[in-house]
C-alpha positions, -999 to 999 in steps of 0.1 A, spaced: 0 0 0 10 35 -8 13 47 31 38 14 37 58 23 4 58 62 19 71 49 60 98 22 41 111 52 16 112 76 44 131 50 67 157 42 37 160 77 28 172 89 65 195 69 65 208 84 33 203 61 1 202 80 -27 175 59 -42 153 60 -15 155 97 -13 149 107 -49 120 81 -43 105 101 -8 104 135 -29 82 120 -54 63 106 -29 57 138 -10 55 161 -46 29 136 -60 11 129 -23 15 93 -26 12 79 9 15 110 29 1 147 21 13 168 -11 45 190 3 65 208 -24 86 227 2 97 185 16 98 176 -19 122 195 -29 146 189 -4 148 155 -7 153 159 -47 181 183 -36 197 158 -17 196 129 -41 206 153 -68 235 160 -45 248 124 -45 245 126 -81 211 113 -87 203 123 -126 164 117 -120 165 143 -89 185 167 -107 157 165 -131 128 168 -112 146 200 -100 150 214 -136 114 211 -141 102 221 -107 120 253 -108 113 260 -149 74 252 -139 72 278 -110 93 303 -139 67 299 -164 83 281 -187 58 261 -207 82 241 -226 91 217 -202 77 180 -207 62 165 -179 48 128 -177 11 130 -167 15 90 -156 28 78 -123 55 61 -125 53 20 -111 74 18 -76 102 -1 -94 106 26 -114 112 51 -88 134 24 -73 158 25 -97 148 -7 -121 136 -44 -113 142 -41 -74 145 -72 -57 115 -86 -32 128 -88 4 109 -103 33 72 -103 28 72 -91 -11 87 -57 -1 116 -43 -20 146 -35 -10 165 0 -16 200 -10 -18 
């Protein structure tokens, strides 16, 4: 369930995977599993795009050409599938959940 995928994300991502934190800013900019926060969002894609994650960096570049206007800026209108956001296949740990590293 989306709240579950939210707490393990948030868990994974405090203790500073890179994965796991590009994963809890889409989480919290989409509102999947917790309440929409932009502000939250944002600085977890800062920190994922710190450790060099390419997917955070651009989440950022659209973020911040969205709140300048620019309307050129492509933006998927579909969610993308947990894996996804996990950085490919994932692998299932203990009771079907995947793990982040």
């Amino acid at each position: 369930d989306e709240n579950e995928a939210y707490e393990w994300a948030k868990r994974a991502a405090e203790s500073g995977l890179v994965k796991a934190e590009y994963a809890l800013g889409y989480f919290t900019e989409m509102g999947i599993g917790c309440r929409r926060d932009p502000l939250e969002a944002n600085m977890w894609y800062v920190r994922a795009a710190d450790q060099g994650d390419d997917r955070a960096k651009q989440r950022l570049a659209i973020i911040r050409a969205a709140a300048s206007g620019d309307s050129c800026v492509p933006m998927s209108k579909e969610r993308p599938k947990s894996k996804e956001l996990l950085g490919g296949g994932g692998k299932e740990g203990k009771g079907g959940r995947f793990k982040l590293w």
